[in-house]
C-alpha positions as CSV (number, residue, x, y, z in Angstrom):
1,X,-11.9,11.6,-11.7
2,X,-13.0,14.1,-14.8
3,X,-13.0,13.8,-18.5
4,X,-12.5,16.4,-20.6
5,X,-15.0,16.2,-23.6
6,X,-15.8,18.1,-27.4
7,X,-19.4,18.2,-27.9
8,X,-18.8,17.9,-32.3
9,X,-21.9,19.6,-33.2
10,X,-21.1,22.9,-31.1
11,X,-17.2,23.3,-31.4
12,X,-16.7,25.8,-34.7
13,X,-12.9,24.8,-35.0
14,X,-11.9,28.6,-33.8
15,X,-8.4,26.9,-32.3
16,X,-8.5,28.9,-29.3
17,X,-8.3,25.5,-26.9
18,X,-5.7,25.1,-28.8
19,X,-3.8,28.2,-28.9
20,X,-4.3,28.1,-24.7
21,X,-3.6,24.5,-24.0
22,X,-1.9,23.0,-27.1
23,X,-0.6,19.4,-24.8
24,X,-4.1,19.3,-24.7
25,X,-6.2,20.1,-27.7
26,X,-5.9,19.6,-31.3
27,X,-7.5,19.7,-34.6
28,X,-8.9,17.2,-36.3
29,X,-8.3,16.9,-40.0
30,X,-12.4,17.8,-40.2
31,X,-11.6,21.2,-38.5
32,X,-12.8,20.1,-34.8
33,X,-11.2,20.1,-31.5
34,X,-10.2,16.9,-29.9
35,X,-8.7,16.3,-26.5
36,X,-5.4,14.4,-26.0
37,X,-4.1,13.3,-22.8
38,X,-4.7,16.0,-20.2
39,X,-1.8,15.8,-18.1
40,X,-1.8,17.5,-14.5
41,X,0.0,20.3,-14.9
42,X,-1.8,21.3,-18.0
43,X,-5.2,21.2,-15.7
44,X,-5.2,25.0,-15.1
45,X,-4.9,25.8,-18.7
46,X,-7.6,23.0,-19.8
47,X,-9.5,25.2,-17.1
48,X,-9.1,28.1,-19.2
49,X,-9.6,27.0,-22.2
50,X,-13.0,25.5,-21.2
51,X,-13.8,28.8,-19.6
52,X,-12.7,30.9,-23.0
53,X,-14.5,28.6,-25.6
54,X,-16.9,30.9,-27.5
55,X,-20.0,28.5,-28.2
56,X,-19.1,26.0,-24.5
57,X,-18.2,22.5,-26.6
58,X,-15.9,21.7,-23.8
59,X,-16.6,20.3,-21.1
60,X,-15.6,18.7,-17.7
61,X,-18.0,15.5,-16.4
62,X,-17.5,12.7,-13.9
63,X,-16.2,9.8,-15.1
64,X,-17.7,6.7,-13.1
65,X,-15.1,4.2,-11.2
């Protein structure tokens, strides 16, 4: 199973996850992504958002059983 995650430090609240995948993403109140529930058929556009972030603060990792 994979986990979406922000890395804070890199993500420059530009939106654009967002703007792509907006079940997915939001903006924090401090200006920074955050992921919501990634549902299954919002998986391609996660995809694409991940791939279209300018500075790579989201990514995909294995999440442990």
């Amino acid at each position: 199973m994979k986990k979406v995650k922000i890395d804070k430090e890199k993500c420059i609240g530009c939106g654009l996850c967002v703007t792509i995948a907006e079940k997915a993403f939001k903006l924090s109140d401090e200006g920074k992504a955050e992921v919501l529930v990634v549902e299954t058929e919002e998986e391609s556009k996660v995809q694409e958002a991940i791939e279209s972030c300018p500075v790579g603060a989201i990514t995909e990792v294995e999440e442990p059983f």
